[in-house]
Steps between C-alpha positions, in 0.01 A plus 500: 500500500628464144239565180594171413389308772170554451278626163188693528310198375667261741435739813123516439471084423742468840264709689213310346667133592448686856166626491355190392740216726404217538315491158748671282531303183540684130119498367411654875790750513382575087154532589586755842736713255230580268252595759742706636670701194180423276763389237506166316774268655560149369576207692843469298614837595384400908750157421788691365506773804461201731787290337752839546405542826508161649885522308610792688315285836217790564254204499464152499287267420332176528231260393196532585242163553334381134127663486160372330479895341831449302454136389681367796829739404708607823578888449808660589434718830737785536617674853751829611799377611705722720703656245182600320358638838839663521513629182146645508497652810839685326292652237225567646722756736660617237174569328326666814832690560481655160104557502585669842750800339247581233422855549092544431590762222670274337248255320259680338152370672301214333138405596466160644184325498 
């Protein structure tokens, strides 16, 4: 894995396209990110993460049918491909690897609620 296949923000809205397949379109994925980081995430900043990784072929995409709820609008519906399976799969052993060789003394200890 190189750094630059994959940024921070694009591995968590990758691993969001996932979680929520078949239904993953950018005010969704948005609205998951929040709940999940409690941070403000706009719909733009969803787009632009989408648009880099559908270039470098981690998803792909497709229209979805027009719906009543968004003034007949079709919405773009986002899915892993393989090389995004690939690629996450990739980091998340090199993550788990790394968490692994932490020695306990080495982080001092937090409370988690």
């Amino acid at each position: 894995m190189r750094r630059s296949d994959l940024g921070e923000f694009e591995e968590v809205v990758l691993l969001t396209v996932a979680v929520l397949t078949p239904e993953a379109y950018s005010v969704v994925i948005a609205e998951e990110l929040e709940q999940q980081t409690g941070k403000t995430i706009t719909t733009g900043a969803v787009h632009a993460a989408l648009q880099r990784l559908e270039n470098k072929g981690f998803v792909k995409s497709e229209m979805g049918e027009a719906t009543p709820e968004r003034g007949g609008r079709r919405k773009r519906i986002f899915m892993v491909t393989v090389a995004g399976s690939r690629i996450l799969h990739e980091v998340r052993e090199v993550r788990n690897s790394l968490w692994d060789r932490i020695a306990p003394q080495s982080l001092p200890q937090i409370n988690i609620a």
